[in-house]
N, CA, C and O atoms as a Tripos MOL2 file, in Angstrom:
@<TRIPOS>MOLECULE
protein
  276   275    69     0     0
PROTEIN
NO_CHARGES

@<TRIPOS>ATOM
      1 N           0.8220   -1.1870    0.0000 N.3       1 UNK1
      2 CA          0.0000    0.0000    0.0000 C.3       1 UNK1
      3 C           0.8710    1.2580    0.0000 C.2       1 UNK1
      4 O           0.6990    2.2990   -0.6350 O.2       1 UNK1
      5 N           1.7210    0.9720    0.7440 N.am      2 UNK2
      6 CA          2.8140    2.3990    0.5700 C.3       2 UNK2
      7 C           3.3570    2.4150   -0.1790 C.2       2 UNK2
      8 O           3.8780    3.5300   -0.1780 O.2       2 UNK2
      9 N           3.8810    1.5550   -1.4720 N.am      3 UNK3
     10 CA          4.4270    1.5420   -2.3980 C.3       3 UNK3
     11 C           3.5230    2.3440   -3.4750 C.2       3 UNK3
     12 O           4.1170    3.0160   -4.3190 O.2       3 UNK3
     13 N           2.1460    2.3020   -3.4790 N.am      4 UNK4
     14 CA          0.9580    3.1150   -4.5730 C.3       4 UNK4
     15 C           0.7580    4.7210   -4.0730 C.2       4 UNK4
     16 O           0.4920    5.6290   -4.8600 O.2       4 UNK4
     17 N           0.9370    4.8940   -2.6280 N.am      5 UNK5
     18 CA          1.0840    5.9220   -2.2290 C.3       5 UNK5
     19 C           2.4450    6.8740   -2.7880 C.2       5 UNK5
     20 O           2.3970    8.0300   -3.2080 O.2       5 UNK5
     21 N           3.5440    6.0700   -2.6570 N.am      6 UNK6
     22 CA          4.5760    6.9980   -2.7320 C.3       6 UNK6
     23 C           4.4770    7.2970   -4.1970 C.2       6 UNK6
     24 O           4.5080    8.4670   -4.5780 O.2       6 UNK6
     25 N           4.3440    6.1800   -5.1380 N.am      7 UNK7
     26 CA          4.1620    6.3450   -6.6210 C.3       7 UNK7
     27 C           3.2090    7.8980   -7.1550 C.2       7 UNK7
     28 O           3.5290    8.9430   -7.7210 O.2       7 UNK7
     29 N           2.0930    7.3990   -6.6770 N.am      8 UNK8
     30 CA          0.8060    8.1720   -6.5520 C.3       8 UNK8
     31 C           1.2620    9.9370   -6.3790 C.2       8 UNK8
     32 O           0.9720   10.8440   -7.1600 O.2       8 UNK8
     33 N           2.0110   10.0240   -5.1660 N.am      9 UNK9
     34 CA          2.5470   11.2300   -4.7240 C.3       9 UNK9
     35 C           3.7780   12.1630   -5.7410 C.2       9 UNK9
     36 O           4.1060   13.3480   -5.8090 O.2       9 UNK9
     37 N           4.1660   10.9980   -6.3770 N.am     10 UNK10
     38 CA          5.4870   11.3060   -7.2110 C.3      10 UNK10
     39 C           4.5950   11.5380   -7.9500 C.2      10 UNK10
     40 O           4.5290   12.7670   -7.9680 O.2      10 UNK10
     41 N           3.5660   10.9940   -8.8270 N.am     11 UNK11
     42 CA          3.0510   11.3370  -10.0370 C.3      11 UNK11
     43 C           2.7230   12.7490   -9.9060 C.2      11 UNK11
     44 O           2.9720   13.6080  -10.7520 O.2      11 UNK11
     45 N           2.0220   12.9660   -8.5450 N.am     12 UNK12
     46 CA          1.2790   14.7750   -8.5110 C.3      12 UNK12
     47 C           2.4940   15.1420   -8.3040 C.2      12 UNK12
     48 O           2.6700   16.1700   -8.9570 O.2      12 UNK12
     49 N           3.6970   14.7710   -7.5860 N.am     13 UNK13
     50 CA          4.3140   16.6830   -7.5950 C.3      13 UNK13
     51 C           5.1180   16.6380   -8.7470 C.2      13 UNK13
     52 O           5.9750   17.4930   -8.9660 O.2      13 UNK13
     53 N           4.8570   15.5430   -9.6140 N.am     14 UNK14
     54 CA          5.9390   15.7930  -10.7930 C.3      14 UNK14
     55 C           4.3490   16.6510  -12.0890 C.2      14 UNK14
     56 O           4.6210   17.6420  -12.7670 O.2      14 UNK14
     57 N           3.3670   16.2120  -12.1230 N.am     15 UNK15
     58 CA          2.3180   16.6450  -12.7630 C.3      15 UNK15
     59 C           2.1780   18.3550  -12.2640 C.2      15 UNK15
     60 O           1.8440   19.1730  -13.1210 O.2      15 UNK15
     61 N           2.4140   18.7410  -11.0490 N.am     16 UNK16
     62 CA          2.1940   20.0070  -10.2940 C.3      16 UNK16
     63 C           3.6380   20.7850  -10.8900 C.2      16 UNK16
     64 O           3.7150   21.9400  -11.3090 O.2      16 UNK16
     65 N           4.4630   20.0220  -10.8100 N.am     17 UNK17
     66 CA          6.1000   21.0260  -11.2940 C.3      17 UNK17
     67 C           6.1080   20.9460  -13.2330 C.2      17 UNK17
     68 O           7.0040   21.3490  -13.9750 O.2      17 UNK17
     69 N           5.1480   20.4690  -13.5130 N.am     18 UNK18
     70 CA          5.3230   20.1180  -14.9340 C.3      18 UNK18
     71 C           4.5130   21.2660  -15.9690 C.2      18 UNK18
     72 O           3.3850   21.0680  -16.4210 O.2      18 UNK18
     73 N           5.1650   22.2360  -16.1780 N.am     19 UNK19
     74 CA          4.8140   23.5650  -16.9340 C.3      19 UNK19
     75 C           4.1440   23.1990  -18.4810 C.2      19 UNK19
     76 O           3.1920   23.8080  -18.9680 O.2      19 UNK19
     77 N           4.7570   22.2430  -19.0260 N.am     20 UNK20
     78 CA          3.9750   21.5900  -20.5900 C.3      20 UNK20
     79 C           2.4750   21.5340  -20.6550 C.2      20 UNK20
     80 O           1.7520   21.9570  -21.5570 O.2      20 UNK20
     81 N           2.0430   20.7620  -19.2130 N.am     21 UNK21
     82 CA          0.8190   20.2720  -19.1640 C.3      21 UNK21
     83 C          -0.0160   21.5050  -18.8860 C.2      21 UNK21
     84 O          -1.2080   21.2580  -19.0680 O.2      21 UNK21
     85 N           0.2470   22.9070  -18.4570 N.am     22 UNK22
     86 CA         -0.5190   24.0530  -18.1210 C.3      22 UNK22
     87 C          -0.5520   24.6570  -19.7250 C.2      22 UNK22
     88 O          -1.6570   25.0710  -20.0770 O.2      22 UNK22
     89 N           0.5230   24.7410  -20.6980 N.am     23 UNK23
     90 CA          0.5310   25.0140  -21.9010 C.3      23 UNK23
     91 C          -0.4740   24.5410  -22.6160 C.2      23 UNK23
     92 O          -1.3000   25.1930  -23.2550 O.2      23 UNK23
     93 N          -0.3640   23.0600  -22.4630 N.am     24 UNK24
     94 CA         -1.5490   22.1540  -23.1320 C.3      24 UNK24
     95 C          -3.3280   22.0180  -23.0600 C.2      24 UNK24
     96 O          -4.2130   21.7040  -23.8570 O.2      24 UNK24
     97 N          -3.2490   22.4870  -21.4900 N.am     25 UNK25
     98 CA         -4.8440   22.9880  -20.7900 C.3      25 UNK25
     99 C          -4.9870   24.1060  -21.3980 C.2      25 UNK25
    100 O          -5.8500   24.0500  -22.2740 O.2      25 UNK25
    101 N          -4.3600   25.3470  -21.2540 N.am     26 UNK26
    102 CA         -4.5930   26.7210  -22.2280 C.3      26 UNK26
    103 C          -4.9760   26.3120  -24.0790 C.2      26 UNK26
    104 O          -5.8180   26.7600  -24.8570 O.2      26 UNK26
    105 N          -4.3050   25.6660  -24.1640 N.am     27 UNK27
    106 CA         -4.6470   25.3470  -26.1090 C.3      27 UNK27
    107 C          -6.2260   24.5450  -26.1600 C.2      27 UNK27
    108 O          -6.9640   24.3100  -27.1170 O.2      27 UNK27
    109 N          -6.3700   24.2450  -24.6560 N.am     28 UNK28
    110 CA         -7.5120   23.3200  -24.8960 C.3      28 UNK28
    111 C          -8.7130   24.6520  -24.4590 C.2      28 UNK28
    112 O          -9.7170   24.7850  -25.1580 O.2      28 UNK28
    113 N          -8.5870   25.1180  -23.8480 N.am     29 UNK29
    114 CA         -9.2090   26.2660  -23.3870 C.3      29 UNK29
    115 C         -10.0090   27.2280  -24.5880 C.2      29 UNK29
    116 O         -11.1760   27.4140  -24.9340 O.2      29 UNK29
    117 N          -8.4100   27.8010  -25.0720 N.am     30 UNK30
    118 CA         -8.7570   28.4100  -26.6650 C.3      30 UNK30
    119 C          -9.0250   27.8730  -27.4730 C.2      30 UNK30
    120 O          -9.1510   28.6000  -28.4590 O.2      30 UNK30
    121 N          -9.2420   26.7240  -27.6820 N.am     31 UNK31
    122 CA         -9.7790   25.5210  -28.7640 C.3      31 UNK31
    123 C         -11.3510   25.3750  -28.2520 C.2      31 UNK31
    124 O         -12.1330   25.0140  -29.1320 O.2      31 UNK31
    125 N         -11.7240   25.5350  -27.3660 N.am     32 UNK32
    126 CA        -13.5650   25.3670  -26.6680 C.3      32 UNK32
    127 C         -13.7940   26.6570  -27.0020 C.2      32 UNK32
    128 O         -14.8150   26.8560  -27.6600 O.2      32 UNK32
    129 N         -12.9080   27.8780  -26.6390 N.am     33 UNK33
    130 CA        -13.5840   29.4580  -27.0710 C.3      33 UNK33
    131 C         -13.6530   29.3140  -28.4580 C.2      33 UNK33
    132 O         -14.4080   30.1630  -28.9330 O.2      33 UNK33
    133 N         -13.1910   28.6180  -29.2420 N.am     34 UNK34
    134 CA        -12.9520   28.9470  -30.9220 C.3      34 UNK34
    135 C         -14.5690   28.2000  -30.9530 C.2      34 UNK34
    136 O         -15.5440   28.9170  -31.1760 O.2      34 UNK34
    137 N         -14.7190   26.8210  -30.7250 N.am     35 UNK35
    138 CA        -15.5080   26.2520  -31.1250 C.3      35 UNK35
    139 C         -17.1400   26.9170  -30.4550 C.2      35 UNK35
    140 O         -18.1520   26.5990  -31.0800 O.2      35 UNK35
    141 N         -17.2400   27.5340  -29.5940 N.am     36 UNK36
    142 CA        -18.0910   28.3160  -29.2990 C.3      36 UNK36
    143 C         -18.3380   29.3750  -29.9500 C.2      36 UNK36
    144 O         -19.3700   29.4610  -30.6160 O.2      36 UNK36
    145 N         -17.5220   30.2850  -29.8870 N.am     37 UNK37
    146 CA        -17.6930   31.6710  -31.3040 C.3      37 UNK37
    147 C         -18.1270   31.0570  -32.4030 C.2      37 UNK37
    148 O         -19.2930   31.2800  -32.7280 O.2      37 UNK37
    149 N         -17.3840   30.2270  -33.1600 N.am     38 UNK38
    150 CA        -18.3300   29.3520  -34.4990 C.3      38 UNK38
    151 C         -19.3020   28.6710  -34.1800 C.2      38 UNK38
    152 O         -19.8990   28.6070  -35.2540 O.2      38 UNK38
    153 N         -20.1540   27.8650  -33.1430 N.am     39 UNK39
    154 CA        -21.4910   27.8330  -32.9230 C.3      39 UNK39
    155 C         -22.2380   29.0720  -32.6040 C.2      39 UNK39
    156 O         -22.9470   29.4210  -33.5480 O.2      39 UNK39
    157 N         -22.2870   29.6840  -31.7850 N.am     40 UNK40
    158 CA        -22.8670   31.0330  -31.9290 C.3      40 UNK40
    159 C         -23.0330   31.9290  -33.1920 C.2      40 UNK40
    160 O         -24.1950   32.3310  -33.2570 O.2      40 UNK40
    161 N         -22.4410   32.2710  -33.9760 N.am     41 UNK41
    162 CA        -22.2160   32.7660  -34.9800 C.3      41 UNK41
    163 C         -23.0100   31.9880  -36.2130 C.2      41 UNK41
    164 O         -23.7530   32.6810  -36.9070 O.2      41 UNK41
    165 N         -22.8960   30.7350  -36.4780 N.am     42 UNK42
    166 CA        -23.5870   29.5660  -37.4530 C.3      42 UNK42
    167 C         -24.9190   29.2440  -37.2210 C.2      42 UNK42
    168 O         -25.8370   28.9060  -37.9680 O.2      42 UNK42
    169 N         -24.7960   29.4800  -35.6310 N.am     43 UNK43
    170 CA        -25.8750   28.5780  -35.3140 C.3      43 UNK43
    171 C         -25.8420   27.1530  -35.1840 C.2      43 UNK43
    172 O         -24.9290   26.4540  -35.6220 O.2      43 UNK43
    173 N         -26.7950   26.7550  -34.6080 N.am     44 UNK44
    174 CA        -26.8220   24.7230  -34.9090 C.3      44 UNK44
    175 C         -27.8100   24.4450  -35.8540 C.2      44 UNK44
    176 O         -28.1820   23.3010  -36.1160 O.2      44 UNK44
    177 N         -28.2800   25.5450  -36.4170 N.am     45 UNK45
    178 CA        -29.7570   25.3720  -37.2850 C.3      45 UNK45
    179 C         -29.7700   25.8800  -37.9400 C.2      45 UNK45
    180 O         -29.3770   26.9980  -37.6070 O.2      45 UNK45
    181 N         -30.1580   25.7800  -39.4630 N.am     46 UNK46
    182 CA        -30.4260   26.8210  -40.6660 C.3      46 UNK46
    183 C         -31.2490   27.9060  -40.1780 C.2      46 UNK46
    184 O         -31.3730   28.8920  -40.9040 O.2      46 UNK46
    185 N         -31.8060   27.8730  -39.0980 N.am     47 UNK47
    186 CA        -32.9040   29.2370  -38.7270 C.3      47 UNK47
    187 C         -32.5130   29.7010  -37.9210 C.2      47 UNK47
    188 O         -33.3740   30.3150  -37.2910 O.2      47 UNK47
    189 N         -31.0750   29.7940  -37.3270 N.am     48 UNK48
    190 CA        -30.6530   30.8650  -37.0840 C.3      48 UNK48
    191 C         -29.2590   31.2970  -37.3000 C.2      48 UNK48
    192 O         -28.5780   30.3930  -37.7850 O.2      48 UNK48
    193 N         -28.5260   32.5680  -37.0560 N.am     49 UNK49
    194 CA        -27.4940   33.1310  -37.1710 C.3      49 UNK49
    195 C         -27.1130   33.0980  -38.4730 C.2      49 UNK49
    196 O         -28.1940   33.1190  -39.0620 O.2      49 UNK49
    197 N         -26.0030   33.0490  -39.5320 N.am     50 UNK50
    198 CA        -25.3720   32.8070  -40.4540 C.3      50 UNK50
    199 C         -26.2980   32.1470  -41.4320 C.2      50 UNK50
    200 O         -26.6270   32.4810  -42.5700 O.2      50 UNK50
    201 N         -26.6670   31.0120  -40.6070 N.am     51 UNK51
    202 CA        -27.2160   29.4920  -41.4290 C.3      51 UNK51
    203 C         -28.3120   30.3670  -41.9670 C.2      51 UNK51
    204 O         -28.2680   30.5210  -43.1870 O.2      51 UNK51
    205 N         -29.1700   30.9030  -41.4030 N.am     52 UNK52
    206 CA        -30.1560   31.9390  -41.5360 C.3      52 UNK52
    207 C         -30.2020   32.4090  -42.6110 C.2      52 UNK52
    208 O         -30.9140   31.7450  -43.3640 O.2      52 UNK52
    209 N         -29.5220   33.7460  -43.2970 N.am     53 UNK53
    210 CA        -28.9190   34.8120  -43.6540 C.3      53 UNK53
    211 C         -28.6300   33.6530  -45.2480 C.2      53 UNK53
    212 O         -29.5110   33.6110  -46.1060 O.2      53 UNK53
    213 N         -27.5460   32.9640  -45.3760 N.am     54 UNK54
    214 CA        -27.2180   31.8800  -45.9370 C.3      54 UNK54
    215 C         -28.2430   31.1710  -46.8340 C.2      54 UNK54
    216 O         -28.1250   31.1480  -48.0590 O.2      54 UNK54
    217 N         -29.2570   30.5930  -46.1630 N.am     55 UNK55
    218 CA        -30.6450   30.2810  -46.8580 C.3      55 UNK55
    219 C         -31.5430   31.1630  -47.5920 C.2      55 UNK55
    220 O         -32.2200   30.8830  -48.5810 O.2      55 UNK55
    221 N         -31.4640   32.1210  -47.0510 N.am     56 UNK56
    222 CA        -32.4580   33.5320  -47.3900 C.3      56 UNK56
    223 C         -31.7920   33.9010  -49.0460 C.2      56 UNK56
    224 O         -32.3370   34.1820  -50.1130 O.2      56 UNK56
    225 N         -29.9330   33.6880  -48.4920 N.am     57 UNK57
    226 CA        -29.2400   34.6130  -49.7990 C.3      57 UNK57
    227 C         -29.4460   33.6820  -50.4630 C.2      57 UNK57
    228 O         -29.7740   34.2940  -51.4790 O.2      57 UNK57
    229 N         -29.5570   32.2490  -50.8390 N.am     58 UNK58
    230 CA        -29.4080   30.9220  -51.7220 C.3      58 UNK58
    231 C         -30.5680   31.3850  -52.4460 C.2      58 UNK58
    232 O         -30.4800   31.7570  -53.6160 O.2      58 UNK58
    233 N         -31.7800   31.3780  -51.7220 N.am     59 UNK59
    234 CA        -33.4810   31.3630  -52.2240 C.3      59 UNK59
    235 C         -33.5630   32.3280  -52.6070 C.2      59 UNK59
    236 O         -34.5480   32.3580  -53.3450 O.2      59 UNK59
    237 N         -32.8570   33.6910  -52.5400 N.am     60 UNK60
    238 CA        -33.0040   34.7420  -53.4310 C.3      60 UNK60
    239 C         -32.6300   34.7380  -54.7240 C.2      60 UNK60
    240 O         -33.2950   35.3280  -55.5750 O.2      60 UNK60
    241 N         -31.4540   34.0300  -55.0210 N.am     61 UNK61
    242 CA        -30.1130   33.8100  -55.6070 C.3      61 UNK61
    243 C         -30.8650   33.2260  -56.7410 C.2      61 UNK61
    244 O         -30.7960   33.7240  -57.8650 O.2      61 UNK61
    245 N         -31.9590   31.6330  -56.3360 N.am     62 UNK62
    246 CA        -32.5890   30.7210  -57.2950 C.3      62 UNK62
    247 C         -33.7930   31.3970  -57.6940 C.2      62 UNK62
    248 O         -33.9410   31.4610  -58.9150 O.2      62 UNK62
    249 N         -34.5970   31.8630  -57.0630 N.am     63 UNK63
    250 CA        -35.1760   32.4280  -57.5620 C.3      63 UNK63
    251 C         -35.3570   33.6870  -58.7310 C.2      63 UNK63
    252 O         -36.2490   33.7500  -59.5770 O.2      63 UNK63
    253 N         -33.8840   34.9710  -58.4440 N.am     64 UNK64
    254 CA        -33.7730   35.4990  -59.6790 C.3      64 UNK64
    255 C         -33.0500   34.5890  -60.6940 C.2      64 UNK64
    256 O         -33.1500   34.8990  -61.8810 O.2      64 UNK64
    257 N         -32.3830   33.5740  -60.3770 N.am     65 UNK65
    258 CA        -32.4470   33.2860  -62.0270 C.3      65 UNK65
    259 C         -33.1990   32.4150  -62.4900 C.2      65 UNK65
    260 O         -33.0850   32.2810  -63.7080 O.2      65 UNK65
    261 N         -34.3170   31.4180  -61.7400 N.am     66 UNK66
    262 CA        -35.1750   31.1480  -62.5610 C.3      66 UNK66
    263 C         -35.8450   32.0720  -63.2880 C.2      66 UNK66
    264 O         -36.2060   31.7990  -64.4320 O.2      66 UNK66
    265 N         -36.2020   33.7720  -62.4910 N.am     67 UNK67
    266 CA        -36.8670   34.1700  -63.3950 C.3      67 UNK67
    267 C         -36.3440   34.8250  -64.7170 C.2      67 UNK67
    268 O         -36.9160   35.1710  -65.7510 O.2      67 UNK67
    269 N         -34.9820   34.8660  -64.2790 N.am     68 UNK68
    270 CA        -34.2480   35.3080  -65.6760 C.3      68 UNK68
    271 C         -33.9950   34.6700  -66.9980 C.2      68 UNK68
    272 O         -33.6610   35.0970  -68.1030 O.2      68 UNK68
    273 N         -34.3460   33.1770  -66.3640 N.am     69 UNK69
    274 CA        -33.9590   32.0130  -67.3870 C.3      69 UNK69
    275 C         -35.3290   31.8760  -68.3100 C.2      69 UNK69
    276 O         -35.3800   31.0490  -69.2210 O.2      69 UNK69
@<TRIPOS>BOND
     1     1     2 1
     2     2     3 1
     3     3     4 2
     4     3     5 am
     5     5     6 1
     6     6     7 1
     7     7     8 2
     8     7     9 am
     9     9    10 1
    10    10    11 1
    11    11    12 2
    12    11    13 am
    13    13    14 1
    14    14    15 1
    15    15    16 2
    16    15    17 am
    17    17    18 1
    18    18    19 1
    19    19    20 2
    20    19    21 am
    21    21    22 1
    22    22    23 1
    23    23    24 2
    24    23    25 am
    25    25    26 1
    26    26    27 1
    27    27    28 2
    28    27    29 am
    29    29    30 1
    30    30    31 1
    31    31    32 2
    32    31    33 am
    33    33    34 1
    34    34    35 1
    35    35    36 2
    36    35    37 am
    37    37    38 1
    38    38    39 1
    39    39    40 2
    40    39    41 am
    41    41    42 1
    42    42    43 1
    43    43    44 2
    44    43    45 am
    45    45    46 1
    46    46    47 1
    47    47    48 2
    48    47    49 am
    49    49    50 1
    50    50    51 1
    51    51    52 2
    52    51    53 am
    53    53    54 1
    54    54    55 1
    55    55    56 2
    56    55    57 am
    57    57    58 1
    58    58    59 1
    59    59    60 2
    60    59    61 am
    61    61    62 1
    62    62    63 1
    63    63    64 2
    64    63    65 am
    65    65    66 1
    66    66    67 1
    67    67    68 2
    68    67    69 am
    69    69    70 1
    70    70    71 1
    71    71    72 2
    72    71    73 am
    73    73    74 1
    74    74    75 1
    75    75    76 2
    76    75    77 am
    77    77    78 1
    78    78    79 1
    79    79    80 2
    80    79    81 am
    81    81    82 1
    82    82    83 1
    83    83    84 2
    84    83    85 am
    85    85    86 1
    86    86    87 1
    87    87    88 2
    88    87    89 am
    89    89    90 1
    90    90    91 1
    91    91    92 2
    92    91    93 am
    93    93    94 1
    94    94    95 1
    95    95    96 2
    96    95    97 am
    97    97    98 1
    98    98    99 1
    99    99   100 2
   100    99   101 am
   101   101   102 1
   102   102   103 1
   103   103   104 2
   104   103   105 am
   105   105   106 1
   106   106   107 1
   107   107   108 2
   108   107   109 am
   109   109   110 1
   110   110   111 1
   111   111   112 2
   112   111   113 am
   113   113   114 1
   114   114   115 1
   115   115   116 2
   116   115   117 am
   117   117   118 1
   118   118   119 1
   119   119   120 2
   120   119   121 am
   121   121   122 1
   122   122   123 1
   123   123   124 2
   124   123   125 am
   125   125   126 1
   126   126   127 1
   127   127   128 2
   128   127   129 am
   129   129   130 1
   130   130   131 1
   131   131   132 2
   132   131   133 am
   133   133   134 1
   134   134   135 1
   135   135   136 2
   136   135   137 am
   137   137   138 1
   138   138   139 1
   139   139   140 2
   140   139   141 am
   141   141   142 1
   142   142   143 1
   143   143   144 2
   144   143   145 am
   145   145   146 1
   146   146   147 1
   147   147   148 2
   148   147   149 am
   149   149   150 1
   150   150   151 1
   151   151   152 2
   152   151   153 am
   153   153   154 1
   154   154   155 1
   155   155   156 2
   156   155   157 am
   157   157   158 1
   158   158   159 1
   159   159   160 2
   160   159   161 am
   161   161   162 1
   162   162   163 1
   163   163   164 2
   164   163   165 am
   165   165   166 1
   166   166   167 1
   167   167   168 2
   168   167   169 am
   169   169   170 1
   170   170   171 1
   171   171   172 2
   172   171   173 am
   173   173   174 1
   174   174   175 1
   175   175   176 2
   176   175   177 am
   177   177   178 1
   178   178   179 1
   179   179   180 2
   180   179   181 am
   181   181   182 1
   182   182   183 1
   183   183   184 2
   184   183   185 am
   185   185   186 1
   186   186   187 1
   187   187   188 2
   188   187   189 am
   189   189   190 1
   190   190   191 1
   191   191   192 2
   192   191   193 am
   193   193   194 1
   194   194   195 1
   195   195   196 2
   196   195   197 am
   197   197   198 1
   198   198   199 1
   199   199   200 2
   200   199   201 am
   201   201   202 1
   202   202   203 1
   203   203   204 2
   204   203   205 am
   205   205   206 1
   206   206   207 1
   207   207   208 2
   208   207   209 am
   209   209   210 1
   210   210   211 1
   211   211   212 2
   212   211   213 am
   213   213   214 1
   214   214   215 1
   215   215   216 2
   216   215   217 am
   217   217   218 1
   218   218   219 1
   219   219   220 2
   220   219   221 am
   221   221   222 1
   222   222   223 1
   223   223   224 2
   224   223   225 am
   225   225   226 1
   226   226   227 1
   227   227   228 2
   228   227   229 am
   229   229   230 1
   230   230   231 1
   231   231   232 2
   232   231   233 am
   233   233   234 1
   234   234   235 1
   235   235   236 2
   236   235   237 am
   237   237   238 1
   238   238   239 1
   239   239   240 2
   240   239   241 am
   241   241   242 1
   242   242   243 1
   243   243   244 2
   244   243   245 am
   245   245   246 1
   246   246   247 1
   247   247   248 2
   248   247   249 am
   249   249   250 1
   250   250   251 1
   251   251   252 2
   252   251   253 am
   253   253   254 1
   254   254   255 1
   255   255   256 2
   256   255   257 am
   257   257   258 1
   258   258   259 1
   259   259   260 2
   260   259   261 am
   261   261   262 1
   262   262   263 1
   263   263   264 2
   264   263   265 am
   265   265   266 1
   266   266   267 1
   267   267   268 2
   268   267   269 am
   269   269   270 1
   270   270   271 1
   271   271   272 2
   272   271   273 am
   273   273   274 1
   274   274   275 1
   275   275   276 2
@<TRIPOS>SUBSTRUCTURE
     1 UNK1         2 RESIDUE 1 A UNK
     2 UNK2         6 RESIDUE 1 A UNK
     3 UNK3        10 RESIDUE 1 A UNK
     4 UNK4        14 RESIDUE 1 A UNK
     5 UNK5        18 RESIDUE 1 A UNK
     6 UNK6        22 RESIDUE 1 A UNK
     7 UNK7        26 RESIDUE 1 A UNK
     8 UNK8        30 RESIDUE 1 A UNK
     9 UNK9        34 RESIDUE 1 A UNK
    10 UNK10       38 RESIDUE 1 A UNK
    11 UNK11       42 RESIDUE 1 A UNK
    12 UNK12       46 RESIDUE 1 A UNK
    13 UNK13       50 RESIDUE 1 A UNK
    14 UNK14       54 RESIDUE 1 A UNK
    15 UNK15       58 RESIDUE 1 A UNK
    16 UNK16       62 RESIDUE 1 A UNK
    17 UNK17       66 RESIDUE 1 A UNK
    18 UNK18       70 RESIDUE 1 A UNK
    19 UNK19       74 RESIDUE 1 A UNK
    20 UNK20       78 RESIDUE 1 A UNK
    21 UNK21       82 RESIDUE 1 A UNK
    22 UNK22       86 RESIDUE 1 A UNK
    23 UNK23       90 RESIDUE 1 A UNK
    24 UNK24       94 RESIDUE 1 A UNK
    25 UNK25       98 RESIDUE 1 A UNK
    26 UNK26      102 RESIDUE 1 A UNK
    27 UNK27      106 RESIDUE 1 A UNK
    28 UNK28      110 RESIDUE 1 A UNK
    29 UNK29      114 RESIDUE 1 A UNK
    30 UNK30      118 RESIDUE 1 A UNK
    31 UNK31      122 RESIDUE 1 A UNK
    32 UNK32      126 RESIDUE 1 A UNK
    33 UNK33      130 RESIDUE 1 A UNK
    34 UNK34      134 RESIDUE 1 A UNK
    35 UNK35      138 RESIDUE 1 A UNK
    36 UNK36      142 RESIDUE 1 A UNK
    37 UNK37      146 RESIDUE 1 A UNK
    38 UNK38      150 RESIDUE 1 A UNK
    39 UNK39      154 RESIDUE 1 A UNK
    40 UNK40      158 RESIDUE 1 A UNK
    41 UNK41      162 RESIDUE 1 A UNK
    42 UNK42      166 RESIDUE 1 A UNK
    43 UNK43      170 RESIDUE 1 A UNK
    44 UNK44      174 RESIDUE 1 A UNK
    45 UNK45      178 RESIDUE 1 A UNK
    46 UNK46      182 RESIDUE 1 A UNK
    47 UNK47      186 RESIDUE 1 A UNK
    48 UNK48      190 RESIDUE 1 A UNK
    49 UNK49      194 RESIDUE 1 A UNK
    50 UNK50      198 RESIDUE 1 A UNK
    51 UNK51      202 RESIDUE 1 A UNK
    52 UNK52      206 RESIDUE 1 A UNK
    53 UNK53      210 RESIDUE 1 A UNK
    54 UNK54      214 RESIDUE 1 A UNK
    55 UNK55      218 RESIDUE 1 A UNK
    56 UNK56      222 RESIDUE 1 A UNK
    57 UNK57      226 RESIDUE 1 A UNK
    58 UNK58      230 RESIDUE 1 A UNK
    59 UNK59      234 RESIDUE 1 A UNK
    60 UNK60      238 RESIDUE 1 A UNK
    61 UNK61      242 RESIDUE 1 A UNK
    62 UNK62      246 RESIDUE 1 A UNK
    63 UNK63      250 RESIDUE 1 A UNK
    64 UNK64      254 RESIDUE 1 A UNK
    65 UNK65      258 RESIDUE 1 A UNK
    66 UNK66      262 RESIDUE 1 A UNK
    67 UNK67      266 RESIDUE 1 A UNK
    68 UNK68      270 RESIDUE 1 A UNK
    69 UNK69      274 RESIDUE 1 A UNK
């Protein structure tokens, strides 16, 4: 049992002194803000945000040139 303890203990203060792994949590951080700004912005649904806007410009788009055609 003291042998998993001492292991155990080495793992945190070497994980706690280990500066890479705080680098790596930050990239993960700004990687969830990225992916949030592009859901917000898109939307999850054609009816809203971007996706929105997007559909509206398509159906405008087909419609003048069917009638041009």
């Amino acid at each position: 049992m003291l042998k998993y303890y001492v292991k155990t203990k080495a793992a945190l203060t070497l994980l706690r002194t280990d500066k890479d792994g705080v680098v790596s949590f930050e990239y993960v951080i700004v990687a969830a803000c990225i992916v949030a700004a592009v859901t917000a912005a898109f939307g999850t649904t054609t009816g809203t945000g971007i996706g929105a806007a997007l559909t509206t410009a398509i159906g405008s788009l087909t419609t003048a040139v069917t009638a041009a055609a």
